[in-house]
C-alpha positions as semicolon CSV with decimal commas, in nm:
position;residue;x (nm);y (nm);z (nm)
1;X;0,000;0,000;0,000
2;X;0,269;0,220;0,122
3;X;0,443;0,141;-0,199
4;X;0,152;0,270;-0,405
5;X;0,121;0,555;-0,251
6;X;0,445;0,696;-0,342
7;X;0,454;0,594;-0,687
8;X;0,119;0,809;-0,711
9;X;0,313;1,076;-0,490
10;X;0,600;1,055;-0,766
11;X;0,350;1,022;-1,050
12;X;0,136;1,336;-0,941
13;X;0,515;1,526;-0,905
14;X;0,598;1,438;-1,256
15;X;0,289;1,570;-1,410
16;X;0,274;1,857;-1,165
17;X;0,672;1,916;-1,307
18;X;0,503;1,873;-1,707
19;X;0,265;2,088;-1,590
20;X;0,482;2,319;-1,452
21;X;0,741;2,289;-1,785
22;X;0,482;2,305;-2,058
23;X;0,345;2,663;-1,907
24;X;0,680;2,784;-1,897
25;X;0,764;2,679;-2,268
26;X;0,403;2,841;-2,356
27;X;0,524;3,151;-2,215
28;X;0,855;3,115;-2,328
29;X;0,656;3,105;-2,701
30;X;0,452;3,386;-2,614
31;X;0,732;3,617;-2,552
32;X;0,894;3,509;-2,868
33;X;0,592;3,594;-3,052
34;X;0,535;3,929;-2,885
35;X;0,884;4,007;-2,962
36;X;0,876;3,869;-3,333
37;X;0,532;4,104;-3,358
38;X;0,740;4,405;-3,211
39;X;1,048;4,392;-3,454
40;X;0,786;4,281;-3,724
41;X;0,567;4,612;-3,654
42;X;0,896;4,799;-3,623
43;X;1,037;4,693;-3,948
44;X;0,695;4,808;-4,086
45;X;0,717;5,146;-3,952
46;X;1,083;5,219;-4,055
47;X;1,025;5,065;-4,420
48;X;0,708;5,344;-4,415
49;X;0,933;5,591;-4,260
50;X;1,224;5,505;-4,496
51;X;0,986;5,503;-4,779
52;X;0,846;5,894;-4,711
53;X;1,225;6,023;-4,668
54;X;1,294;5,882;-4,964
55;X;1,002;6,019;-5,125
56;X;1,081;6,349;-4,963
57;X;1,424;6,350;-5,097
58;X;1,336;6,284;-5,418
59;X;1,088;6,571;-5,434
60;X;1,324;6,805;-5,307
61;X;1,589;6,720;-5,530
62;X;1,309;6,772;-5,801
63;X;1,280;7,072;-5,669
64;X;1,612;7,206;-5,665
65;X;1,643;7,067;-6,036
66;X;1,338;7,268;-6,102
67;X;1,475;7,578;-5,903
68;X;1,833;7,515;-6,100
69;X;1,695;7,501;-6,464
70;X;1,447;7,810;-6,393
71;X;1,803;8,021;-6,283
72;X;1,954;7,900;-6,606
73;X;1,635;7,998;-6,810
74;X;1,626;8,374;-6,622
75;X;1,975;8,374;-6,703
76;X;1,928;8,235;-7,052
77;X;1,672;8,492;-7,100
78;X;1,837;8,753;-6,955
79;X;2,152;8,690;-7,166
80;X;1,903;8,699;-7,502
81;X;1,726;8,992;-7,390
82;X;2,081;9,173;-7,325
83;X;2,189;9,043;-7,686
84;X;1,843;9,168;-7,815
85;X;1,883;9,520;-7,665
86;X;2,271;9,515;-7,788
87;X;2,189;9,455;-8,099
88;X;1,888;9,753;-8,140
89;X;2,114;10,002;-8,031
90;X;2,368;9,906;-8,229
91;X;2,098;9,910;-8,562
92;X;1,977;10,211;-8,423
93;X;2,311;10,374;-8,403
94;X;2,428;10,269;-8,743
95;X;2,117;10,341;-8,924
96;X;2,144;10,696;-8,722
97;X;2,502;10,786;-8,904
98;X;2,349;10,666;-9,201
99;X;2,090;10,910;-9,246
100;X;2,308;11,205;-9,123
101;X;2,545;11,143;-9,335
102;X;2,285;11,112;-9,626
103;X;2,092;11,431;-9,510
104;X;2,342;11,656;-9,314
105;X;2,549;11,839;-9,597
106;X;2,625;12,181;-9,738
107;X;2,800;12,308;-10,049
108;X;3,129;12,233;-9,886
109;X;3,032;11,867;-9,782
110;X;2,778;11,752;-10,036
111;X;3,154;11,538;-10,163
112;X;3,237;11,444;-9,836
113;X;2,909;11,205;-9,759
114;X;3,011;10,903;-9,896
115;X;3,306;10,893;-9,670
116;X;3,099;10,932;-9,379
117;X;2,855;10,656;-9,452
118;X;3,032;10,410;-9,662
119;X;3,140;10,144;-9,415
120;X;2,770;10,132;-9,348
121;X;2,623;10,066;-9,611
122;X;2,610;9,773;-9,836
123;X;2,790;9,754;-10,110
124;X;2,513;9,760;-10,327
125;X;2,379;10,064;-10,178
126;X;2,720;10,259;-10,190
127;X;2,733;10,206;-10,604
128;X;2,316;10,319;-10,606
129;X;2,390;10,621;-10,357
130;X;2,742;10,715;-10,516
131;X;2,834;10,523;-10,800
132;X;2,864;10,735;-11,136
133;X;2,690;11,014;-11,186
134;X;2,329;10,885;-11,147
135;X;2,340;10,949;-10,791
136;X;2,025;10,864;-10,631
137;X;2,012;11,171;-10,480
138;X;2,072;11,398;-10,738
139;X;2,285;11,675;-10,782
140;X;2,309;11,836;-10,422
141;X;2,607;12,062;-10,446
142;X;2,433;12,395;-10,425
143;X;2,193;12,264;-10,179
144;X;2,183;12,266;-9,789
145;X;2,012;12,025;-9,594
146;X;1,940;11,940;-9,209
147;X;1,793;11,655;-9,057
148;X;1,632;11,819;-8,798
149;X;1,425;11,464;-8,647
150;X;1,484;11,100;-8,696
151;X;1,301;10,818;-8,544
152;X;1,414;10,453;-8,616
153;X;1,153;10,161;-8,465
154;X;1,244;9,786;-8,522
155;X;1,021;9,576;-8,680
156;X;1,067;9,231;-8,856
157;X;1,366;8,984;-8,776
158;X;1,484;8,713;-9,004
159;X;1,796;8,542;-8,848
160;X;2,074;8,838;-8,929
161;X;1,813;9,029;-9,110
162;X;1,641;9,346;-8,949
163;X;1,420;9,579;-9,039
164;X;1,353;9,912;-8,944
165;X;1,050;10,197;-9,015
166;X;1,251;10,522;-9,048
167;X;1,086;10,845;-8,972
168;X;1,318;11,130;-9,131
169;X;1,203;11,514;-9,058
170;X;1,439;11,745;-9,305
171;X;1,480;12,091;-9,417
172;X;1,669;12,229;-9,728
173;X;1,732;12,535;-9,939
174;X;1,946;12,651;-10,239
175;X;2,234;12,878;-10,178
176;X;2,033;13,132;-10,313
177;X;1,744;13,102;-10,113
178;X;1,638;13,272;-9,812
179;X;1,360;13,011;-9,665
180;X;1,413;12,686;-9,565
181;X;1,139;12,448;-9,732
182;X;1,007;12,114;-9,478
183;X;0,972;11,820;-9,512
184;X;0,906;11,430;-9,390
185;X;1,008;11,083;-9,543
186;X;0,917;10,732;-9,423
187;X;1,157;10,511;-9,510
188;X;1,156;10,088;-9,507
189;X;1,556;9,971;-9,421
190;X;1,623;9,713;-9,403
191;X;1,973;9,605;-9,160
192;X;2,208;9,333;-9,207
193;X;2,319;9,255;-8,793
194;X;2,604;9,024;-8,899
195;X;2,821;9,256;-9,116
196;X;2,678;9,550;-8,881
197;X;2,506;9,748;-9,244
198;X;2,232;9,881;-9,379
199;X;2,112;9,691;-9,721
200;X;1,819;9,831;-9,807
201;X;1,643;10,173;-9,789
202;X;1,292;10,212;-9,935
203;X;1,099;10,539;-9,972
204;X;0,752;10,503;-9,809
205;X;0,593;10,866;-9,820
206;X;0,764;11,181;-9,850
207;X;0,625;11,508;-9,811
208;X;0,615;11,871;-9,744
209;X;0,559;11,967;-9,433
């Protein structure tokens, strides 16, 4: 009897011991899988977080692409607009000497105008203004003549090609006269940018003022 008891003594410790084992490897599980859930939901949250920096660097490096190519455009622009004004003034200018030259003259200088306006005009327009003795303006030596207004305004641009509305107020006499008589011309030039001349002049209106 006494024997039986204590093999159900030792029996009931050995379960009580599975018993007591089993829990502790169920909670040794749990814990694992807590843990495992943790870095799992922490993995999650830095591949999200990882995800928006990235996205965040990437849109500000689009940005300062965006911020870069607009500079170089202002600049770009800024550079052509430069070029654009350089190039008007220097028309301006050239087509300015052109017409003094043409109308500024007395019986002293009438000869002398070709020299001031031949390097700018074309060739072809220094043999129609000068060439011979068809001048296109005539025979001028007893005449005096002021430009006393010019206006040049840009218009059309083909590559190196310009042209140019010339407004041309003017006053002349003989040397015999005692009045001046007045006048206005409109004038179509056009302006070759590359070779800095003028290669064309057409004669819109003219009349007496």
């Amino acid at each position: 009897m006494e024997r039986k008891t204590v093999i159900i003594v030792f029996l009931g410790l050995v379960a009580a011991g599975a018993l007591i084992w089993g829990g502790h490897e169920y909670h040794q599980v749990q814990v694992k899988n807590i843990k495992i859930s943790q870095i799992k939901r922490q993995k999650a949250t830095l591949l999200k977080t990882n995800a928006k920096l990235k996205g965040t660097v990437t849109a500000a490096k689009q940005d300062q692409e965006a911020a870069v190519k607009a500079q170089r455009q202002v600049q770009n622009n800024s550079a052509d607009n430069k070029a654009e004004q350089t190039s008007n003034a220097t028309m301006t200018a050239n087509i300015t000497t052109v017409f003094n030259g043409l109308y500024n003259y007395n019986q002293d200088t009438y000869q002398q105008r070709q020299a001031k306006v031949k390097r700018w005009l074309s060739p072809k327009l220094n043999q129609q203004y000068f060439g011979g003795k068809s001048q296109l303006y005539g025979d001028g030596s007893q005449v005096t003549s002021k430009l006393t207004q010019l206006r040049v305004y840009r218009q059309a641009v083909s590559g190196s090609q310009l042209k140019a509305l010339v407004v041309a107020k003017y006053q002349s006499k003989y040397a015999s006269a005692k009045t001046w008589n007045k006048g206005t011309s409109v004038y179509e030039v056009a302006y070759d940018s590359q070779n800095q001349q003028v290669t064309a002049i057409e004669s819109l209106i003219s009349k007496t003022d």
